[in-house]
Structure formats: C-alpha cells, structure tokens
MOPAC internal coordinates of N, CA, C and O (Angstrom, degrees):
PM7 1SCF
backbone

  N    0.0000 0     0.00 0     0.00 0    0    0    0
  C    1.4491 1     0.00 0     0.00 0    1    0    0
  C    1.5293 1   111.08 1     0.00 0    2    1    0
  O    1.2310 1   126.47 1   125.60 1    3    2    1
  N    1.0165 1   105.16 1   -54.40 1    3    2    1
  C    2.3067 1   104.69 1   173.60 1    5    3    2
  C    0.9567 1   109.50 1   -64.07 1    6    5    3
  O    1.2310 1   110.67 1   147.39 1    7    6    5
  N    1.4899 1   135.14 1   -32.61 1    7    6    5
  C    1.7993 1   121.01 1   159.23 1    9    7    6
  C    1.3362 1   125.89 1   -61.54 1   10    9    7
  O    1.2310 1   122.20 1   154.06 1   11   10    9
  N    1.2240 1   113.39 1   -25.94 1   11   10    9
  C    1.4447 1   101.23 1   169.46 1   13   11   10
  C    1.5018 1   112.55 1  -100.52 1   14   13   11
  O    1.2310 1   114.40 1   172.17 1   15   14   13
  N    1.3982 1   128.21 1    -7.83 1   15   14   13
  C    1.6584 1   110.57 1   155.69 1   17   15   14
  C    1.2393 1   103.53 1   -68.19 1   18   17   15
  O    1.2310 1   113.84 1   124.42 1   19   18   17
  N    1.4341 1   129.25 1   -55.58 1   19   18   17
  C    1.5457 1   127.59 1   171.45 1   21   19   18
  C    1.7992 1   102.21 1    -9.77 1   22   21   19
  O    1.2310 1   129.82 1    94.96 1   23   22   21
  N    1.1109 1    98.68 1   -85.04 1   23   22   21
  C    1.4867 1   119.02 1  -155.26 1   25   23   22
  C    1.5966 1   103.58 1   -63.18 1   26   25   23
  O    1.2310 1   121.30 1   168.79 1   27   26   25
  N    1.0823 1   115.11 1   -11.21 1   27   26   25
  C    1.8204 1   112.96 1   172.65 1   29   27   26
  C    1.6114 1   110.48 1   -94.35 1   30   29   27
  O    1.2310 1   127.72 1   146.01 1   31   30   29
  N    1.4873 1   102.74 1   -33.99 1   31   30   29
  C    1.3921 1   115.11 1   157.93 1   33   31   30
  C    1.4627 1   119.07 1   -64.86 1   34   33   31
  O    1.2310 1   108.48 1   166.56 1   35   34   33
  N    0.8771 1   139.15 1   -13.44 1   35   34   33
  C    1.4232 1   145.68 1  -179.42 1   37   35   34
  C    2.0373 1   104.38 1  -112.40 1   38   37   35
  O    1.2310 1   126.40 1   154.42 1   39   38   37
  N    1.0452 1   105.31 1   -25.58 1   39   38   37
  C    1.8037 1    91.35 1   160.84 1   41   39   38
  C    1.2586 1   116.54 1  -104.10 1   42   41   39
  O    1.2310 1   119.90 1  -171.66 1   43   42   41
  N    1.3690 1   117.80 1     8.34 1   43   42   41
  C    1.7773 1   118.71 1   171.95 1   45   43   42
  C    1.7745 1    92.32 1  -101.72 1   46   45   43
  O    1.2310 1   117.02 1   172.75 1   47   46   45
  N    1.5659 1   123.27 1    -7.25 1   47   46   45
  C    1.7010 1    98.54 1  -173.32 1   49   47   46
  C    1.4818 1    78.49 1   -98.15 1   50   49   47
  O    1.2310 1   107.10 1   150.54 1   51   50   49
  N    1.0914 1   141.63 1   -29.46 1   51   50   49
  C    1.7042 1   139.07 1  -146.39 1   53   51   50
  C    1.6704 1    86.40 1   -91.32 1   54   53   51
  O    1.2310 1    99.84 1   114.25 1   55   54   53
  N    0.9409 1   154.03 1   -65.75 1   55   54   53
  C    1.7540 1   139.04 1   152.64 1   57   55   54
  C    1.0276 1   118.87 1   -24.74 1   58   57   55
  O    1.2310 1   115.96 1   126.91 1   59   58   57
  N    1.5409 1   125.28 1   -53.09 1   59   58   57
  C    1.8448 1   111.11 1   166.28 1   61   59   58
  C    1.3395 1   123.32 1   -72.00 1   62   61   59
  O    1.2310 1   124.28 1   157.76 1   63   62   61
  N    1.6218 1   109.40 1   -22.24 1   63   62   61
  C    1.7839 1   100.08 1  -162.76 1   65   63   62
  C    1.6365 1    97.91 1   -73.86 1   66   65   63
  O    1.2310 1   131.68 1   146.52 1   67   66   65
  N    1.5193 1    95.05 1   -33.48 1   67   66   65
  C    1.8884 1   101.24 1   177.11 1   69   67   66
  C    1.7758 1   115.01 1   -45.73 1   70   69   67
  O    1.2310 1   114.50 1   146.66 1   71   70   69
  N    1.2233 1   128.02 1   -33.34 1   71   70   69
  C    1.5802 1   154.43 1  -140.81 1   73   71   70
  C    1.4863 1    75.39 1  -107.51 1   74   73   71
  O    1.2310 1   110.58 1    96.97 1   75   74   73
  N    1.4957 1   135.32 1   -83.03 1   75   74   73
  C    1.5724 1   145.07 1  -125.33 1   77   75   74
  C    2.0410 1    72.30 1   -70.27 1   78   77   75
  O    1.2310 1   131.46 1   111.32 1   79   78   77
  N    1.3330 1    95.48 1   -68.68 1   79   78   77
  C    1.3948 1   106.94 1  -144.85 1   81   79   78
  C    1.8027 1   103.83 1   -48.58 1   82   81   79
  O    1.2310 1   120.09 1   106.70 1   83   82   81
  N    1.2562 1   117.44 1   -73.30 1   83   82   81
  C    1.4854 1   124.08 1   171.47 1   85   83   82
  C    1.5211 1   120.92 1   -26.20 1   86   85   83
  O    1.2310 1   123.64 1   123.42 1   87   86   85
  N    1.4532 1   110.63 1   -56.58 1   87   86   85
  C    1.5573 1   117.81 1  -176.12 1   89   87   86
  C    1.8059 1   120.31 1   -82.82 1   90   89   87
  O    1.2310 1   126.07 1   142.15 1   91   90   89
  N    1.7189 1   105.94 1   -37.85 1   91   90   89
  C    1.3221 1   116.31 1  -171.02 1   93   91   90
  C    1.5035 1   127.46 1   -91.10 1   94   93   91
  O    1.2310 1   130.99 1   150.68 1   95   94   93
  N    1.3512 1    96.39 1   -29.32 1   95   94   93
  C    1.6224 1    97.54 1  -162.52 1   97   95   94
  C    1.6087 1    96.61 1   -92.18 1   98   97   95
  O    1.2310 1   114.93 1   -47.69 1   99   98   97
  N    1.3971 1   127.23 1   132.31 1   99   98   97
  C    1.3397 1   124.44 1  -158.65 1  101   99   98
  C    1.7147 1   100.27 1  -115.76 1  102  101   99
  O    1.2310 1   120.97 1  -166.98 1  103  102  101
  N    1.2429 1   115.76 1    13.02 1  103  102  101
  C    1.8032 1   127.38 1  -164.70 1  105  103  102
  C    1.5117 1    98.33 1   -64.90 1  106  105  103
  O    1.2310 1   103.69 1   -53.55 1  107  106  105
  N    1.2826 1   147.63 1   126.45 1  107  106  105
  C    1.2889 1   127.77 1   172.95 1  109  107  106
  C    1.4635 1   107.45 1   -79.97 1  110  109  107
  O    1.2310 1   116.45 1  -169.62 1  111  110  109
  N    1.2430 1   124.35 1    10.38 1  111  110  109
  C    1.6243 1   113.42 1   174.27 1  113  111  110
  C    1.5872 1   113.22 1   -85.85 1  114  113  111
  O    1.2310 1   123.72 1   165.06 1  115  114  113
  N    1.3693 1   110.48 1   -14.94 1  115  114  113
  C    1.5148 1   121.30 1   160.93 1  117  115  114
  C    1.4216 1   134.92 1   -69.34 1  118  117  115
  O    1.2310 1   129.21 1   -80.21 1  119  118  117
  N    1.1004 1    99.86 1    99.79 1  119  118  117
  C    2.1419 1   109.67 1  -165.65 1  121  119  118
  C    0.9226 1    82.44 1   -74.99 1  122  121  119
  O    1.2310 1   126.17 1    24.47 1  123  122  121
  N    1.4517 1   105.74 1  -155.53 1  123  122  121
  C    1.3500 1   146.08 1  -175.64 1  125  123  122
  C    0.8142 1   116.14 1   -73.66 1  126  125  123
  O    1.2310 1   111.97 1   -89.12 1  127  126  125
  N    1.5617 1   132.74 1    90.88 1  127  126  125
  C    1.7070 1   126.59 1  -170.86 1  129  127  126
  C    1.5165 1   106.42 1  -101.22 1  130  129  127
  O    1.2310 1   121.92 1   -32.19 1  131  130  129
  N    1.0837 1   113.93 1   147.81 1  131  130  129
  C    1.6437 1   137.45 1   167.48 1  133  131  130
  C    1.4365 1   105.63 1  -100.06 1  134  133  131
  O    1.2310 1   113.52 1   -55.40 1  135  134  133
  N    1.3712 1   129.85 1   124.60 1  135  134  133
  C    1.5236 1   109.33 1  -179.36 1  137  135  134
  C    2.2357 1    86.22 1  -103.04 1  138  137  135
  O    1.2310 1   123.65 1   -62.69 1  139  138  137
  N    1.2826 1   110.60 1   117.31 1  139  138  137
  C    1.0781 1   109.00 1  -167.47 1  141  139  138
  C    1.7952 1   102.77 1   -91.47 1  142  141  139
  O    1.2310 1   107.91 1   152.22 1  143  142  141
  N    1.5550 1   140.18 1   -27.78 1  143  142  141
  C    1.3063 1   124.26 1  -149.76 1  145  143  142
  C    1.9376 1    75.72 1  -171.61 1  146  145  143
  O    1.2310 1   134.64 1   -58.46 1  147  146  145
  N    1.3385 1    89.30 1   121.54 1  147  146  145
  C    2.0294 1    82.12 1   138.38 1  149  147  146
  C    1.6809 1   101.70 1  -137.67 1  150  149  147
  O    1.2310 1   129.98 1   -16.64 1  151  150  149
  N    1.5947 1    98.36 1   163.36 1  151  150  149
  C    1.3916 1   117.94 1  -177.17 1  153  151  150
  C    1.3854 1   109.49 1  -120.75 1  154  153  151
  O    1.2310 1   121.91 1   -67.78 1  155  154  153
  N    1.4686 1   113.94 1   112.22 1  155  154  153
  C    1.8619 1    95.12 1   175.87 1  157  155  154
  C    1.8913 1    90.14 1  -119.39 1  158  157  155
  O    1.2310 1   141.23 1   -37.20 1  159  158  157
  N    1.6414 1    76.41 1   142.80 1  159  158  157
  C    1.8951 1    89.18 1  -178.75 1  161  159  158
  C    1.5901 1    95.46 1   -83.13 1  162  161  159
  O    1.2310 1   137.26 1   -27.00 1  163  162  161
  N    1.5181 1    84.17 1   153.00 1  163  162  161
  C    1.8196 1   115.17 1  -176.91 1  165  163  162
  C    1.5767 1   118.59 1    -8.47 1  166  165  163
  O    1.2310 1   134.76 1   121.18 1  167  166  165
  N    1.3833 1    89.06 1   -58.82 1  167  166  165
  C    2.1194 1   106.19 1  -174.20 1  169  167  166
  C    1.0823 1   117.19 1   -67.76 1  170  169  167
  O    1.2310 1   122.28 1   161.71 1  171  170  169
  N    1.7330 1   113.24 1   -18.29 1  171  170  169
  C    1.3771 1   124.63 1  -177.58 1  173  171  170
  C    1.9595 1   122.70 1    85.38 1  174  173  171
  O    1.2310 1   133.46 1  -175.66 1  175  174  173
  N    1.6047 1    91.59 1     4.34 1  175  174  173
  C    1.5863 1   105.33 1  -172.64 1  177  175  174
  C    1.6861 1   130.46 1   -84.64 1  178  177  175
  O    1.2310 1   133.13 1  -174.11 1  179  178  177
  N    1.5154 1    92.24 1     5.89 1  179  178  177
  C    1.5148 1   124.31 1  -171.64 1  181  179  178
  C    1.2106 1   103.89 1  -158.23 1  182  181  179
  O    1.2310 1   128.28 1   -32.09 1  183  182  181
  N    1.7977 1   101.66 1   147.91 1  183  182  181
  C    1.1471 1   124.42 1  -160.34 1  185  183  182
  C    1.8172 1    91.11 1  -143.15 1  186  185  183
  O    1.2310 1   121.32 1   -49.07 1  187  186  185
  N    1.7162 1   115.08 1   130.93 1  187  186  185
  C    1.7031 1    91.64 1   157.52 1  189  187  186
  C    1.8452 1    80.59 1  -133.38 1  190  189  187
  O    1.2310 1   129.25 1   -57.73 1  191  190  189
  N    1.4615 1    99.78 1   122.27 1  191  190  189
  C    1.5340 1   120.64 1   156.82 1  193  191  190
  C    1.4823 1   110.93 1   -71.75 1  194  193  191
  O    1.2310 1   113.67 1   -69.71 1  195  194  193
  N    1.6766 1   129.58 1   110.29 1  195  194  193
  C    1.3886 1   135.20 1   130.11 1  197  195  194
  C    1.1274 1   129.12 1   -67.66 1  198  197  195
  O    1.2310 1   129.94 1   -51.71 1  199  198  197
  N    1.5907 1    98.43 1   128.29 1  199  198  197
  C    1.5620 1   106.61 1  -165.30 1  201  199  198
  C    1.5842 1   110.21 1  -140.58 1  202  201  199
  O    1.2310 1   123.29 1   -55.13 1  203  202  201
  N    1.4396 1   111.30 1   124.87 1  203  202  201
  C    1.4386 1   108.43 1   164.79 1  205  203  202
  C    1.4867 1   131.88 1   -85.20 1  206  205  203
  O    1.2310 1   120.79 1   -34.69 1  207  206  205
  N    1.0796 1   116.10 1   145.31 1  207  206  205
  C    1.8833 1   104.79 1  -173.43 1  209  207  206
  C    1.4520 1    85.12 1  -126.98 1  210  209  207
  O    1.2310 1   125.96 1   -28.74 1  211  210  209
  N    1.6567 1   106.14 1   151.26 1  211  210  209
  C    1.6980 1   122.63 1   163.84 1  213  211  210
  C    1.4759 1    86.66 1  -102.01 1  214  213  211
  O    1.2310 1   135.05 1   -37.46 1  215  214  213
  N    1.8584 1    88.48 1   142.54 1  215  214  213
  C    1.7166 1   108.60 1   175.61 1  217  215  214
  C    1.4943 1    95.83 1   147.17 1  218  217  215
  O    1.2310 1   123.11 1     8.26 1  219  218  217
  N    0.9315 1   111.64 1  -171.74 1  219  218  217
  C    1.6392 1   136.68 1   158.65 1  221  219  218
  C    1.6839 1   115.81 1   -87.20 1  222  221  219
  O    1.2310 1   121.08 1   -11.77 1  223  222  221
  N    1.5034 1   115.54 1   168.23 1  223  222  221
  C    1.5218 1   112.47 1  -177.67 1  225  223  222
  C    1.8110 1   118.08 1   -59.46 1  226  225  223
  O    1.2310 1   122.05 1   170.22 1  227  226  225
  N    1.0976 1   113.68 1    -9.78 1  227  226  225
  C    1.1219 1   108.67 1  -159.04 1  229  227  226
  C    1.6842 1   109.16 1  -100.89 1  230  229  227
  O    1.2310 1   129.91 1   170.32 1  231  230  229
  N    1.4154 1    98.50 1    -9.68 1  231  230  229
  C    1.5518 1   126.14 1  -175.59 1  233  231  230
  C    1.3763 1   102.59 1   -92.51 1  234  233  231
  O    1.2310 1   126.94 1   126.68 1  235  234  233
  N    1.4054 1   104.25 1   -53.32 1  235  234  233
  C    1.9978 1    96.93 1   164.74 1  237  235  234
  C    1.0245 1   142.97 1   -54.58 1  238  237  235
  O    1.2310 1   129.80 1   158.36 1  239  238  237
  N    1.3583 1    98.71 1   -21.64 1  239  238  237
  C    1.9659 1   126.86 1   170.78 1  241  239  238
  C    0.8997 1   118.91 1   -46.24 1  242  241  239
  O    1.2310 1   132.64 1   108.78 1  243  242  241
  N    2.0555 1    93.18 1   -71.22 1  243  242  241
  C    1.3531 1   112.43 1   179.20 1  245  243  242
  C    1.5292 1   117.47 1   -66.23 1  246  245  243
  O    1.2310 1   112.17 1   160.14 1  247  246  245
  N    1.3743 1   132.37 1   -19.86 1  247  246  245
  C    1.0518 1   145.48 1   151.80 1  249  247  246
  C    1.9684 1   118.86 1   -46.53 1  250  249  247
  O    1.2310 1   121.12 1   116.04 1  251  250  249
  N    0.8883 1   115.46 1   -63.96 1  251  250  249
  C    1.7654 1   116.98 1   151.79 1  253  251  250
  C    1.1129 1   114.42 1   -40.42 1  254  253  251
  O    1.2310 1   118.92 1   104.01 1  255  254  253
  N    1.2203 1   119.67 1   -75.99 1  255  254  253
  C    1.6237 1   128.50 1  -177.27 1  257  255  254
  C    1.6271 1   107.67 1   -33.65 1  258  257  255
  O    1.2310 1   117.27 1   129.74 1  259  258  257
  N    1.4204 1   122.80 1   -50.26 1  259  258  257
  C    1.5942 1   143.70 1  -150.59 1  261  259  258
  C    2.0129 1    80.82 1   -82.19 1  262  261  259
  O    1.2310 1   132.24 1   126.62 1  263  262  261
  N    1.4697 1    93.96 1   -53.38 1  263  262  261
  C    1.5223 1    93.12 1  -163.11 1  265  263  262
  C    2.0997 1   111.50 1   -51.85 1  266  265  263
  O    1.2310 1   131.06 1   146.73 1  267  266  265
  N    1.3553 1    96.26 1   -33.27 1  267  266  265
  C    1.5305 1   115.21 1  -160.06 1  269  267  266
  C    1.2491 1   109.41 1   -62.68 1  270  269  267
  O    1.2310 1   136.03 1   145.61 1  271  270  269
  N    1.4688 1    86.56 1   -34.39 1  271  270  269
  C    2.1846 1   105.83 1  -169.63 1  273  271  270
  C    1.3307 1    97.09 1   -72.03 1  274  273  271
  O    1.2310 1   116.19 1   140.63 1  275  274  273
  N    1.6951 1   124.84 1   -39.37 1  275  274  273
  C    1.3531 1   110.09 1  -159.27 1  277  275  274
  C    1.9124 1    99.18 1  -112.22 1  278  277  275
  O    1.2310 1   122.48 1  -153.83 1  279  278  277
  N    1.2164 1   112.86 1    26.17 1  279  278  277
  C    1.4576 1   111.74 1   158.03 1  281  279  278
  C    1.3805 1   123.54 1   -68.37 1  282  281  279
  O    1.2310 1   115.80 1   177.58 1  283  282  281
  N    1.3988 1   125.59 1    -2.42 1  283  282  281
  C    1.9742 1   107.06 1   161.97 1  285  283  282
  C    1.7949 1    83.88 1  -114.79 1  286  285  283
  O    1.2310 1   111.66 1  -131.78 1  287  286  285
  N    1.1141 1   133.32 1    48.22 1  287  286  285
  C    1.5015 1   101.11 1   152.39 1  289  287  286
  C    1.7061 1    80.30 1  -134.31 1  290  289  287
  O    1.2310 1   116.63 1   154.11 1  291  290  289
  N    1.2287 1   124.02 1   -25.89 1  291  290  289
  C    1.7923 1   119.04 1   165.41 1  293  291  290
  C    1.6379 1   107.90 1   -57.58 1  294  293  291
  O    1.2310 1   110.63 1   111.11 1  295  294  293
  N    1.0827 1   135.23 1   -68.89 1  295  294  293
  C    1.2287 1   120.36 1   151.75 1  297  295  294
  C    1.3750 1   142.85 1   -10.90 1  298  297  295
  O    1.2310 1   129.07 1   121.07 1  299  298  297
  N    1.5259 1   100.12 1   -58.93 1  299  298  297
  C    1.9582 1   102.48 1   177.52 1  301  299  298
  C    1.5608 1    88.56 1   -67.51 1  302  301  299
  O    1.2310 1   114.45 1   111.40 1  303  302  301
  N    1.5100 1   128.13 1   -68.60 1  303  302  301
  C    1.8469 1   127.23 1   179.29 1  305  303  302
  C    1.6755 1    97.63 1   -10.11 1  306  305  303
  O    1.2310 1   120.74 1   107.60 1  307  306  305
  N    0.9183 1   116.19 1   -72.40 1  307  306  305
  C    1.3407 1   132.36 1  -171.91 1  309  307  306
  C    1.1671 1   113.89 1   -36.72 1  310  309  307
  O    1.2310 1   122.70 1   102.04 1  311  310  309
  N    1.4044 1   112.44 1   -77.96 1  311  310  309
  C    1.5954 1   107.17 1  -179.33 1  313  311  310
  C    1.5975 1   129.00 1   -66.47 1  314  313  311
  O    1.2310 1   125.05 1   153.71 1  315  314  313
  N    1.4573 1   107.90 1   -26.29 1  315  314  313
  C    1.2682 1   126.71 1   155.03 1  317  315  314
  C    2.1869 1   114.24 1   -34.79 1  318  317  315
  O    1.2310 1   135.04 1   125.06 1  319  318  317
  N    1.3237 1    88.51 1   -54.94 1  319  318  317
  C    1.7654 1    86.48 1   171.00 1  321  319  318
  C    0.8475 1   113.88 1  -138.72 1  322  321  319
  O    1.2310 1   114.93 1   -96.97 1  323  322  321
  N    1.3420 1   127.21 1    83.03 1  323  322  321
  C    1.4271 1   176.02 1   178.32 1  325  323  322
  C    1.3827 1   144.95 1   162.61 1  326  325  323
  O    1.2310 1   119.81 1   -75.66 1  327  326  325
  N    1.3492 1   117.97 1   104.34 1  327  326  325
  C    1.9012 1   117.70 1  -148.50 1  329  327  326
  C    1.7402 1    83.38 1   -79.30 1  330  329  327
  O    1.2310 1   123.37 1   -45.35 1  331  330  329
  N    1.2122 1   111.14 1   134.65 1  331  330  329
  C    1.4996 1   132.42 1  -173.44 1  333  331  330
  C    1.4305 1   105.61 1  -136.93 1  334  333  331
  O    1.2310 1    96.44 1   -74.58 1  335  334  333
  N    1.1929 1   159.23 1   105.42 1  335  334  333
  C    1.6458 1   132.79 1   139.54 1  337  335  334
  C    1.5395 1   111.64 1   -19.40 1  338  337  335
  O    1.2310 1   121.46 1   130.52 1  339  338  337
  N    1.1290 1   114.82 1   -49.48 1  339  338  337
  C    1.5139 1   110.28 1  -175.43 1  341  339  338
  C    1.3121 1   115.03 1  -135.59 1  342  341  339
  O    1.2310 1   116.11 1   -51.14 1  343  342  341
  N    1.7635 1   125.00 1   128.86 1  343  342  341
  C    1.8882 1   101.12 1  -165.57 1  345  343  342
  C    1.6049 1    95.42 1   -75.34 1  346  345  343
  O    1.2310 1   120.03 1    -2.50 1  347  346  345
  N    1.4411 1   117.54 1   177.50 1  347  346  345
  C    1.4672 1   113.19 1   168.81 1  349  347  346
  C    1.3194 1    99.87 1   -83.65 1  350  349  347
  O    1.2310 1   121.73 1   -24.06 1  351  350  349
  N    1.3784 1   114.30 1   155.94 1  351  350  349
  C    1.4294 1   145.34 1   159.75 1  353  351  350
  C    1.4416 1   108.32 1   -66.38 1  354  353  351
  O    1.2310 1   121.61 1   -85.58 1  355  354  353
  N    1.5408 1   114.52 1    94.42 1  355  354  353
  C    1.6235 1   139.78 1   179.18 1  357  355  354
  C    1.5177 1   113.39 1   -51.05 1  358  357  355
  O    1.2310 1   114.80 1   -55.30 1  359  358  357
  N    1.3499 1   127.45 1   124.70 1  359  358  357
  C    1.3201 1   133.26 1  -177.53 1  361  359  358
  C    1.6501 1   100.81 1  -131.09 1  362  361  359
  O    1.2310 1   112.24 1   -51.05 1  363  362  361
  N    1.5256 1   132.25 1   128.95 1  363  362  361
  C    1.7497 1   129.39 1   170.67 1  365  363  362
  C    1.4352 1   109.77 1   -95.77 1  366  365  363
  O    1.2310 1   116.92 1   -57.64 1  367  366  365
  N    1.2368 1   123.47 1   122.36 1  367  366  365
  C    1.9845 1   108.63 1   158.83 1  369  367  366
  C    1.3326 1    93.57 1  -136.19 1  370  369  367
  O    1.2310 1   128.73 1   -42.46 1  371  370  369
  N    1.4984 1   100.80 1   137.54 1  371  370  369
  C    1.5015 1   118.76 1   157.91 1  373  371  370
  C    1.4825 1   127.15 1   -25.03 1  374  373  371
  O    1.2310 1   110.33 1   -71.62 1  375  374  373
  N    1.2123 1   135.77 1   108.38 1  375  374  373
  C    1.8534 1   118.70 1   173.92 1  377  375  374
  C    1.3332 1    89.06 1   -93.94 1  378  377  375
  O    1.2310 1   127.65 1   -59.10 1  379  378  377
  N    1.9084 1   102.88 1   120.90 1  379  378  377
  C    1.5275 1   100.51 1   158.46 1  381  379  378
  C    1.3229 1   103.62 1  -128.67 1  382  381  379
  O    1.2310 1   126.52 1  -106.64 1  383  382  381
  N    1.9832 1   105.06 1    73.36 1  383  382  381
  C    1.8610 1   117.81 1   159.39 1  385  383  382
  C    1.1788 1    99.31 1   -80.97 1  386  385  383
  O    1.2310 1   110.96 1   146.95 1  387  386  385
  N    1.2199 1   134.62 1   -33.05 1  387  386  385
  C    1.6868 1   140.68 1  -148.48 1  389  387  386
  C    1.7153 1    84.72 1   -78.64 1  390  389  387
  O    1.2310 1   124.23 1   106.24 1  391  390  389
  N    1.4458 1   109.48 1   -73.76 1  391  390  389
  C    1.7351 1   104.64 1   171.65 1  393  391  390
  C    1.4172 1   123.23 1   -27.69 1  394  393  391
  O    1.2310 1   129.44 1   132.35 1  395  394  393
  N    1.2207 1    99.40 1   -47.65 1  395  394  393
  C    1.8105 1   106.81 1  -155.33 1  397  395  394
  C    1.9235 1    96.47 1   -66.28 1  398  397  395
  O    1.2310 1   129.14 1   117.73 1  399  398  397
  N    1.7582 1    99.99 1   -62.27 1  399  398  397
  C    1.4872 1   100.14 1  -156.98 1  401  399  398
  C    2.0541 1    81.78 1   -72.23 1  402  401  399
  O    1.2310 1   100.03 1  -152.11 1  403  402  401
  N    1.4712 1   153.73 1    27.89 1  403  402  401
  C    1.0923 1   153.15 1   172.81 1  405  403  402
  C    1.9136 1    82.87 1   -89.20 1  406  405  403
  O    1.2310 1   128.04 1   116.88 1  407  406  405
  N    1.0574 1   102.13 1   -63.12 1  407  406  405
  C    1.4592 1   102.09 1  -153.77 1  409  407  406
  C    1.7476 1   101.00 1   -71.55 1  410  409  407
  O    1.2310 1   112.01 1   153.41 1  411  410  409
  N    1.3708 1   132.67 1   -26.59 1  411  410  409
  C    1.3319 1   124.82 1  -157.28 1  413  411  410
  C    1.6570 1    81.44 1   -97.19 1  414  413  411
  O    1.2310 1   100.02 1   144.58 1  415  414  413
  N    1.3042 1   153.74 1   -35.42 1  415  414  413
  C    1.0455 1   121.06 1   171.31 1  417  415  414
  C    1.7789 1   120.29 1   -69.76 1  418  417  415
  O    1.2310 1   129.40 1   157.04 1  419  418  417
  N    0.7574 1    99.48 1   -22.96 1  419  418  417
  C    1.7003 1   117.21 1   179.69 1  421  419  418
  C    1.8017 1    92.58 1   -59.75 1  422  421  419
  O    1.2310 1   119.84 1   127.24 1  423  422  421
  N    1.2945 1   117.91 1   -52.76 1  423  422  421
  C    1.5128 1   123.09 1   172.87 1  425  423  422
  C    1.3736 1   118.79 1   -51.52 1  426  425  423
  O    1.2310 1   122.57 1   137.72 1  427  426  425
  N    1.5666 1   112.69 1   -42.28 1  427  426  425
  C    0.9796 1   115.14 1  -178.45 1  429  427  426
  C    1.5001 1   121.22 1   -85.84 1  430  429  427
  O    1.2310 1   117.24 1   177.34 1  431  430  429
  N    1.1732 1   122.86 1    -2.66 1  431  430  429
  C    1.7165 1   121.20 1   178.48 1  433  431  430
  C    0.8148 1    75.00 1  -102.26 1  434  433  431
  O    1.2310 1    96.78 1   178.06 1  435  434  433
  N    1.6402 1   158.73 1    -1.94 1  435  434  433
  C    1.9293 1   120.00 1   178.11 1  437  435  434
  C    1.5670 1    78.53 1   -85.91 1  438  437  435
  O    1.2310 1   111.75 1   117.31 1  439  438  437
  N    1.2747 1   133.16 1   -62.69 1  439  438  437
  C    1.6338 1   124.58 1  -150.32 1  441  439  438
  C    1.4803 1    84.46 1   -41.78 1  442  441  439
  O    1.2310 1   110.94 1    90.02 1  443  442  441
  N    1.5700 1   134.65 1   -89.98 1  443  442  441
  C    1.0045 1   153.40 1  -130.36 1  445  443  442
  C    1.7142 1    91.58 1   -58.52 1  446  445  443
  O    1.2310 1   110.11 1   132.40 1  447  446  445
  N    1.0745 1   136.18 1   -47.60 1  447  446  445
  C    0.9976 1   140.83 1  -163.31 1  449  447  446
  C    2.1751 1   105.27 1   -75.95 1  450  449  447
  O    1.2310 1   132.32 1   165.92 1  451  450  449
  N    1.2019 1    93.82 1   -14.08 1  451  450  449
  C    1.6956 1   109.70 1  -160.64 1  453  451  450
  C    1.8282 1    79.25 1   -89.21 1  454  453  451
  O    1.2310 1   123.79 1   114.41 1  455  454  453
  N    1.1921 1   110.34 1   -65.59 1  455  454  453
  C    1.6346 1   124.12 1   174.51 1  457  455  454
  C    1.6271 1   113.73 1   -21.96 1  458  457  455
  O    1.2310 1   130.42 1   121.08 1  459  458  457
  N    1.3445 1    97.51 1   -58.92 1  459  458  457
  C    1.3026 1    95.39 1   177.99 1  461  459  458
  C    1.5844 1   131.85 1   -89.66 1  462  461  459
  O    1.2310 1   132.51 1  -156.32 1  463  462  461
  N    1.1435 1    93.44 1    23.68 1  463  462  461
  C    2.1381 1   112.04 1  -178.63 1  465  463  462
  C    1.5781 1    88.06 1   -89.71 1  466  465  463
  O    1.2310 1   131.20 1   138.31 1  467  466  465
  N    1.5114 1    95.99 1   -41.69 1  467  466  465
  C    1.9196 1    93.98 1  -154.75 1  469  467  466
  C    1.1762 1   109.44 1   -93.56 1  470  469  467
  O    1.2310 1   120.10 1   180.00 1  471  470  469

C-alpha cells in the first residue's frame, strides 16, 4: 500500500516539478530540463528527481548547480500543490539512459552496417 501512494506521489511531483521548473525558476544556469523519472521512498521523506538537460557537460553542471540553489523554493512549489503532511526532501541526478541506449544503438548500426560490407 505505501508503494503505490509513493508512486502516485511521485507522478503528481514529476507533472509539477516539470510546471515549477520550465515556468518559475528564472536562474539562467537552468537549460532545458526534461524531468525524466522521480523516485519517492516508501515514507515519502525523500525524493531523487532524474533529469535530462540538452547542452554539453558543462551545461548540465551548471544546470545541477542552478537546480541546487533553487531546491527550498522547489520544495515550498511543491508542497504548495500537493497536500503532503510533510513535502519530500528534494535530491537532482543526471539520467544518462537517453545517452546510453543513444550510444548502444549507434553500436549497433556500425555492427549491422559492418554485416553488410562482408
């Protein structure tokens, strides 16, 4: 039963954090975020937001960094629209699946492409 409020709680913050982040946060170190996955544990007292950014590494950085500064006013956003007893405690990490399965198909048209030389 707490995993699945968890997990309804975690696709009602991943619809707002998308909303807070895009429209509210005015930091210019904040690119283009994708909010790709959040995870809130059982009790609801933790939160880890996955997030993709377009740019280079140094743009995602500054993208973390931007995100880090504005984690207690992303937070109040949060509980503000969403009735919580307690908001979760906000955590950011990079999702790089989008990279990964980028590069393993990229692997895979050279084989396929190697296949058809020979």
């Amino acid at each position: 039963m707490n995993q699945l409020r968890a997990n309804r709680v975690a696709e009602q913050m991943k619809k707002e954090l998308g909303d807070i982040i895009s429209r509210r946060i005015k930091d210019p170190r904040v690119g283009f975020v994708t909010i790709t996955d959040v995870e809130v544990t059982g009790d609801l007292q933790q939160a880890k937001i996955y997030i993709s950014v377009l740019g280079d590494d140094k743009k995602r950085q500054d993208t973390l960094i931007g995100l880090a500064k504005a984690k207690g006013f992303i937070r109040s956003e949060i509980g503000k629209r969403i009735r919580l007893r307690k908001t979760p405690e906000l955590s950011f990490d990079l999702d790089d699946a989008i990279e990964r399965g980028n590069r393993i198909e990229d692997l895979l048209r050279q084989i396929n492409n190697q296949d058809d030389e020979l």
